[in-house]
GUNU-715905 format. One record per residue (C-alpha): x negated, z, y negated. Coordinates in Angstrom, 2 decimals. Layout:
<atoms>
x:X; z:Z; y:Y
...
</atoms>
This chain:
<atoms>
x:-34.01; z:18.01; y:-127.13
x:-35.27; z:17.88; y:-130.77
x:-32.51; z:17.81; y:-133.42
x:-33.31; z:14.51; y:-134.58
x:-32.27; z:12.51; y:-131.02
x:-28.80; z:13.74; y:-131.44
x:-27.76; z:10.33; y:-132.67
x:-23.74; z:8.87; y:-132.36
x:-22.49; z:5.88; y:-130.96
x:-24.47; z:3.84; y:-133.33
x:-27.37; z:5.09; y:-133.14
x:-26.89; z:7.52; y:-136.10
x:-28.38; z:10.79; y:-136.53
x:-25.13; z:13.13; y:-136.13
x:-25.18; z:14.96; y:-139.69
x:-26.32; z:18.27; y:-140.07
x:-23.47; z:20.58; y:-139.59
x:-22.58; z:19.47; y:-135.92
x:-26.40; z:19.25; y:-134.83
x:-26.50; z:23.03; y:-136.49
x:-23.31; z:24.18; y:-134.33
x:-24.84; z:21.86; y:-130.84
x:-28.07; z:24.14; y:-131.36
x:-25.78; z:27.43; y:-131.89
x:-23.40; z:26.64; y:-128.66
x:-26.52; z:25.82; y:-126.51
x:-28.64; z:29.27; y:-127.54
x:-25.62; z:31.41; y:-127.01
x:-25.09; z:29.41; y:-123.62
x:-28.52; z:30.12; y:-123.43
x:-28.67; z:33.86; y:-123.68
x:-25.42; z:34.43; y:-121.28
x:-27.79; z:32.47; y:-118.42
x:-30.24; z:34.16; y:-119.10
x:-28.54; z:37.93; y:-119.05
x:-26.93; z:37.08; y:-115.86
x:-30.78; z:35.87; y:-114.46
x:-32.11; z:39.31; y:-116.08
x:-29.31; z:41.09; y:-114.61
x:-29.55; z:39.46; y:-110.92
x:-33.27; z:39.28; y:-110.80
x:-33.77; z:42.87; y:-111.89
x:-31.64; z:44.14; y:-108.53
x:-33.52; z:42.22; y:-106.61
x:-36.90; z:43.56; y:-107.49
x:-35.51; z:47.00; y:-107.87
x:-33.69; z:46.86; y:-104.51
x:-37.09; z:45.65; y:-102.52
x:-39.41; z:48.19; y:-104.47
x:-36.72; z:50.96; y:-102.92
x:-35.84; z:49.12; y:-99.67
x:-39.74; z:47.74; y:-98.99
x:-42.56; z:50.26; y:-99.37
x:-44.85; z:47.30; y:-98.63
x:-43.71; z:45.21; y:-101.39
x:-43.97; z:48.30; y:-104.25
x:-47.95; z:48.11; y:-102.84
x:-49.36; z:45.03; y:-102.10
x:-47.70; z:42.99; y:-105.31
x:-49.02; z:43.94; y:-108.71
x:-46.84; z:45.41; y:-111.79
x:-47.70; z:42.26; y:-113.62
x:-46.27; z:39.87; y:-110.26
x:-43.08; z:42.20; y:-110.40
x:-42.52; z:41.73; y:-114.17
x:-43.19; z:37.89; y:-113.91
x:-40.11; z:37.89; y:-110.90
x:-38.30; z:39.82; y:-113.50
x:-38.65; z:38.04; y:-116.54
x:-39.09; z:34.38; y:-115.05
x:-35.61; z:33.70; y:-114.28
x:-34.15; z:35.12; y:-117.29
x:-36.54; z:32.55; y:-119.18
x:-35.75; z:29.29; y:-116.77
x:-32.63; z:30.01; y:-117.23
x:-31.94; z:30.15; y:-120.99
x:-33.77; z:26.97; y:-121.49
x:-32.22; z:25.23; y:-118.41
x:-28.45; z:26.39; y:-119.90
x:-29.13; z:25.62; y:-123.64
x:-30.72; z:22.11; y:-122.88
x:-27.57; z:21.39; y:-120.63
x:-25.39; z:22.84; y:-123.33
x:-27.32; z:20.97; y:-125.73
x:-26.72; z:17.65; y:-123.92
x:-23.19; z:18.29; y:-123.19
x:-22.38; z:18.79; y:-126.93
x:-24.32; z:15.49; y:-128.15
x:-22.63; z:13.38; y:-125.18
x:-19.14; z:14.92; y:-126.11
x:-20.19; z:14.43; y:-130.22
x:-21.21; z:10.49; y:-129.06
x:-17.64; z:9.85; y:-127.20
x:-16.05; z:11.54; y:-130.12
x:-17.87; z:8.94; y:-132.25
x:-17.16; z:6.11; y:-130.55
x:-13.37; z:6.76; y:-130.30
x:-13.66; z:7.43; y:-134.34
x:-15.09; z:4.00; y:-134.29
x:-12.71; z:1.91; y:-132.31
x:-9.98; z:3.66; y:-134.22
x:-11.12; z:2.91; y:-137.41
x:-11.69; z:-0.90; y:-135.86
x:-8.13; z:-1.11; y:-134.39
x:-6.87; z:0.02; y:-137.73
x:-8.65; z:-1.87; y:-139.39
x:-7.60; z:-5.12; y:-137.36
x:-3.76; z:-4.29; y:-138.18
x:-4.33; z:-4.13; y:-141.94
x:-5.63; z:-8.01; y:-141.01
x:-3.24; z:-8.83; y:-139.09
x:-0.06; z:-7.40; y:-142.04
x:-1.84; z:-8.84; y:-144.44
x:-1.53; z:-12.58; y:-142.87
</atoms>
């Protein structure tokens, strides 16, 4: 998600500090998915090149690296978007509380003031 559709309750662009600290919670979400894929992915390919003489020869070095690497990349963008989209919904609701506050408080002031 580009920077620019995190947007609040009112269609707002959220300002720059919180988009800037949504994009830094979503790449380290990110990376920890993606270690874990690297991490899983690599025993798994390492395991069938011992375990499976007939995998180590008839797939290529390039088709082992791709079953390596692949995961580790789906799953740093799959976390960080989630992250990403977790942190602009929880940013909206935070808005929108903000603003029915403000209008609640804002009603009372009307209502002492009659």
């Amino acid at each position: 998600m580009p920077l620019s559709r995190l947007t609040g309750a009112d269609g707002s662009s959220l300002n720059s500090e919180v988009q800037e600290n949504c994009v830094e919670h979503a790449t380290i979400e990110g990376f920890k998915a993606a270690g874990v894929a690297l991490a899983l992915s690599s025993a798994a390919i390492f395991g069938a090149l011992k375990f499976s003489p007939g995998f180590a020869k008839s797939v290529s070095v390039s088709a082992k690296t791709a079953l390596i690497a692949s995961p580790a990349f789906g799953a740093f963008f799959l976390y960080g978007e989630l992250a990403l989209n977790e942190c602009a919904q929880k940013n909206r609701h935070l808005t929108r509380t903000a603003a029915a506050e403000a209008k609640r408080k804002a009603a009372l002031k009307l209502a002492a003031a009659r």
